[in-house]
C-alpha positions as a Python dict, from the first residue, in 0.01 Angstrom:
ca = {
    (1, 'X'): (0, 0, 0),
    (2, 'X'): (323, 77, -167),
    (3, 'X'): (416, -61, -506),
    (4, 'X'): (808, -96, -597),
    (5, 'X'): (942, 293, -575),
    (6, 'X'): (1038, 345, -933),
    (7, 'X'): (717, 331, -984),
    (8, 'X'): (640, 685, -849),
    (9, 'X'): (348, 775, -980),
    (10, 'X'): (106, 505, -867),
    (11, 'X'): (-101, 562, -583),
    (12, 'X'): (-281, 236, -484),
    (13, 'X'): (-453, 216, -132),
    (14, 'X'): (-779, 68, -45),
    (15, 'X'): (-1017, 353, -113),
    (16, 'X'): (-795, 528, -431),
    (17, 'X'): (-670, 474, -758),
    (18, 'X'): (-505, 792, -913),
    (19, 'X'): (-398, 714, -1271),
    (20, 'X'): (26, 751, -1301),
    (21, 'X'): (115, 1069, -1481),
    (22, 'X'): (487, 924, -1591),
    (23, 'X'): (605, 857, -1923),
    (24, 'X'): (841, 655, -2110),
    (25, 'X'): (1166, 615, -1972),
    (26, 'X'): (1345, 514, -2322),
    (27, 'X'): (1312, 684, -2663),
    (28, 'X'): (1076, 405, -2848),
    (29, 'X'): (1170, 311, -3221),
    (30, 'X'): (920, 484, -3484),
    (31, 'X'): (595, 323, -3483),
    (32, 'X'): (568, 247, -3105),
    (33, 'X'): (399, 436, -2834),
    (34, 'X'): (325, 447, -2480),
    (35, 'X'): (558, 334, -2189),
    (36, 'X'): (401, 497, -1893),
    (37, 'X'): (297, 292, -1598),
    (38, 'X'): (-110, 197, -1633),
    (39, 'X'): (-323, 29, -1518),
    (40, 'X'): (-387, -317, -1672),
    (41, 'X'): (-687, -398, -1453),
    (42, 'X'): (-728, -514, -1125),
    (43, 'X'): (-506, -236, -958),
    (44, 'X'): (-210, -410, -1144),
    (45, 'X'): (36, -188, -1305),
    (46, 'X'): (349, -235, -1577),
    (47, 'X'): (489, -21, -1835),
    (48, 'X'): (341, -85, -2118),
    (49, 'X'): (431, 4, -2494),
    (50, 'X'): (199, -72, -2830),
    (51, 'X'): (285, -92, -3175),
    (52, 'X'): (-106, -119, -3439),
    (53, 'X'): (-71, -163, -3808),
    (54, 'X'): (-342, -263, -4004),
    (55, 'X'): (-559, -506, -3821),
    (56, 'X'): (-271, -619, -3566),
    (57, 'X'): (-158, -462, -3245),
    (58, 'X'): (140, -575, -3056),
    (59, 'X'): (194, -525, -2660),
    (60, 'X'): (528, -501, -2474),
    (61, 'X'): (466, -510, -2123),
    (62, 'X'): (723, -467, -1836),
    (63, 'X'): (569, -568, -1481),
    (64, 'X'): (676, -461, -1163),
    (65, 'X'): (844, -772, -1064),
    (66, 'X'): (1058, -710, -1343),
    (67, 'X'): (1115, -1094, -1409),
    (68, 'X'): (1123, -1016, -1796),
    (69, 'X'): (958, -883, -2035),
    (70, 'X'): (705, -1018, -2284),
    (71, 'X'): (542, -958, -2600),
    (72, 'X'): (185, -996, -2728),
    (73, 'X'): (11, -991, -2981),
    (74, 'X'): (-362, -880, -3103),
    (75, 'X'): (-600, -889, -3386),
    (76, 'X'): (-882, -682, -3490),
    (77, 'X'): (-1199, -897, -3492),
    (78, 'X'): (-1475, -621, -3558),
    (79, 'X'): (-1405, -361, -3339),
    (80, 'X'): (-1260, -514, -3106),
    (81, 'X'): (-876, -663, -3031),
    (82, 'X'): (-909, -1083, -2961),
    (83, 'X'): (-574, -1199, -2809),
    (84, 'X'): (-354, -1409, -3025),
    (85, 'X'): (-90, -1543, -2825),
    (86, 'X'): (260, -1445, -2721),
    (87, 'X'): (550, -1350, -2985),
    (88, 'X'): (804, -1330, -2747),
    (89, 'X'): (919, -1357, -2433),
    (90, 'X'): (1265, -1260, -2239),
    (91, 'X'): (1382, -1298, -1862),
    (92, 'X'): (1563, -1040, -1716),
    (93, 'X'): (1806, -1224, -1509),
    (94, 'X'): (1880, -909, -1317),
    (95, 'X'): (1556, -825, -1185),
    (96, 'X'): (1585, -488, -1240),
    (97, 'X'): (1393, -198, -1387),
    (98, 'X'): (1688, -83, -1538),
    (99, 'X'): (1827, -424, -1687),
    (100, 'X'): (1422, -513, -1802),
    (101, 'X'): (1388, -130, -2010),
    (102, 'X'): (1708, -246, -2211),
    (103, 'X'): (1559, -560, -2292),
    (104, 'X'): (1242, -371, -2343),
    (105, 'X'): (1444, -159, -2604),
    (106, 'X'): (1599, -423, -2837),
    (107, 'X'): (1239, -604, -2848),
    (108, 'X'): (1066, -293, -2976),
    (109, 'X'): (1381, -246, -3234),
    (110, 'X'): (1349, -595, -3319),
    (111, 'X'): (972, -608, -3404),
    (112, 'X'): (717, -596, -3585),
    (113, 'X'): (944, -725, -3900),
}
C-alpha cells in the first residue's frame, strides 16, 4: 500500500510496519519538538509536533490528507495525559503539504500564550 509520496519514509503493507526515520521539515519555535511522520495508531500516520509545560501538553498534528491542521490539548492526570479538547483548528484550503507546514508554523508561533 502506498501512502501520499511526501511521506517517504513510511512503509505500510499488510505484513510490515517500519517506523519513518524523517524529521521536521520546518525549524519549530523554542519549546516545541517533534515533526517527523509517526505513527498515531492503527497504521495511521501525520506529522506530529508537541509542546509539555507543567502538567499540560499540546499536540499539532498534520495528517496526510492535509485538509488542515489542528491543535490539541492534554492534561496530566497521574501519570498519564487525559484529552482535553481541541484549541484550535485551521483548514488548509490548498490541500497541500506545503500550504498545511506554513499553517503548521504560525500555530506553533502562536501558542501556548
Amino acid at each position: 500500500m502506498t501512502l501520499n509520496s511526501q511521506y517517504s519514509g513510511v512503509n505500510t503493507s499488510d505484513t510490515a510496519f517500519a517506523e519513518p526515520t524523517d524529521t521536521s521539515p520546518v525549524s519549530v519555535p523554542e519549546g516545541w519538538v517533534g515533526g517527523a511522520v509517526s505513527s498515531t495508531g492503527g497504521n495511521i500516520v501525520a506529522r506530529r509536533w508537541v509542546h509539555e509545560r507543567d502538567d499540560e501538553r499540546l499536540e499539532l498534528t498534520l495528517p496526510p490528507s492535509f485538509e488542515g491542521v489542528q491543535v490539541e490539548r492534554y492534561v496530566r492526570e497521574g501519570e498519564q495525559w487525559e484529552h482535553d479538547g481541541f484549541v484550535e483548528k485551521r483548514d488548509c484550503p490548498e490541500q497541500t503539504e506545503e500550504a498545511c507546514l506554513e499553517i503548521a508554523e504560525r500555530l506553533m508561533d502562536e501558542l501556548p500564550d
